[in-house]
C-alpha positions as CSV (number, residue, x, y, z in Angstrom):
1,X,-30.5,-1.0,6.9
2,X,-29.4,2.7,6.4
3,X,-31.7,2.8,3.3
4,X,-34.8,1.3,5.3
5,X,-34.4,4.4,7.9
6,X,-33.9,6.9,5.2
7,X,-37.3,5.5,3.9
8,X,-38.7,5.5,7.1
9,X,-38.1,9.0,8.0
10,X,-38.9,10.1,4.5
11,X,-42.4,8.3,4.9
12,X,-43.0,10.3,8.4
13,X,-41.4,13.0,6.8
14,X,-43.5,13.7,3.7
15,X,-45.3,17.4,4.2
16,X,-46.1,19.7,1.3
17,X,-48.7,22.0,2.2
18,X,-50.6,21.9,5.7
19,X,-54.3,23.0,6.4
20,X,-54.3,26.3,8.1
21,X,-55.7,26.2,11.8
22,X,-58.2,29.1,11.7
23,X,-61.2,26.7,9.8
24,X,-61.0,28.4,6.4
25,X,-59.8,25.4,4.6
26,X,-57.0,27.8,2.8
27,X,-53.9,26.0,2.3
28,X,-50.7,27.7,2.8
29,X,-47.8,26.0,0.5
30,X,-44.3,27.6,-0.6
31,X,-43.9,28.9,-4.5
32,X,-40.9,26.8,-4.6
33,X,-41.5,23.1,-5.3
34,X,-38.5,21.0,-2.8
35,X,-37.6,17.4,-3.5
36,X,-38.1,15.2,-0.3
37,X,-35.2,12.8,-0.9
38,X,-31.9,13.3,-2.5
39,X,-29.7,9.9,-2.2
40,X,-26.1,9.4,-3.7
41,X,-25.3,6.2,-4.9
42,X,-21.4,5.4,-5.3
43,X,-18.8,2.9,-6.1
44,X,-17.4,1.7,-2.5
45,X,-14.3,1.5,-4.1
46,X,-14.0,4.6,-6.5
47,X,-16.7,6.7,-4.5
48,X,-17.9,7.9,-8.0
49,X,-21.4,8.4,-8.6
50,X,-23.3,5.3,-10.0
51,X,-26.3,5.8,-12.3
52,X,-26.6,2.6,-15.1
53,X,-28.3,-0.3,-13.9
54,X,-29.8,1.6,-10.3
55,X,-33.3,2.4,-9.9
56,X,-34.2,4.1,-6.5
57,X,-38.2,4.0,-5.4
58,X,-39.6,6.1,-2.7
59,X,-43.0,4.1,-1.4
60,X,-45.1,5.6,1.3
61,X,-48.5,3.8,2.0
62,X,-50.0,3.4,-1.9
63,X,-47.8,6.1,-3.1
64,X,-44.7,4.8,-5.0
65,X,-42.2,7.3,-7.4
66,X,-39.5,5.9,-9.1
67,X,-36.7,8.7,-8.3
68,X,-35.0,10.8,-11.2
69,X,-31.3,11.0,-11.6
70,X,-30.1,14.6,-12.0
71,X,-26.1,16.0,-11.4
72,X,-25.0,12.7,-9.1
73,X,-28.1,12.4,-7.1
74,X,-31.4,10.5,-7.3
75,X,-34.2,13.2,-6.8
76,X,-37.6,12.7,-6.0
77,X,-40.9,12.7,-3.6
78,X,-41.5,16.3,-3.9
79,X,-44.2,17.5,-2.3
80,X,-47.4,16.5,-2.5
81,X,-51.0,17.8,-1.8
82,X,-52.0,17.1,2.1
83,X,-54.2,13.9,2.6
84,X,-57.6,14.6,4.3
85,X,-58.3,11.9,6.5
């Protein structure tokens, strides 16, 4: 259940870069690229990091991204370029 709110708020959550509201179309993003999620998975009984045999997946609409393990957390959904709808 906690994972399927994380998911939930990372899926409302997901902003890169936002349109500008002055109608030039210009597109105003940071020079720093941030990683929506970062997740710990550990042993319940250890509390060490786990890493062999997990795979985490970040799905928003059609968009899906297997997460990359780097340190002891799962890193992924950076940002992405803004949908035009």
């Amino acid at each position: 259940m906690k994972y399927l709110l994380i998911l939930l708020l990372v899926g409302i959550g997901f902003v890169g870069c936002n349109n500008d509201d002055n109608g030039d179309n210009t597109v105003a993003c940071t020079e720093i690229f941030i990683y929506g999620l970062s997740i710990n998975v550990t042993d319940a009984v250890t509390g060490e990091a786990i890493s062999e045999g997990v795979t985490v997946t970040a799905t928003d609409g059609n968009y899906s991204e297997d997460l990359m393990y780097l340190g002891d957390s799962w890193l992924g959904a950076g940002e992405r370029p803004p949908r035009h709808l």
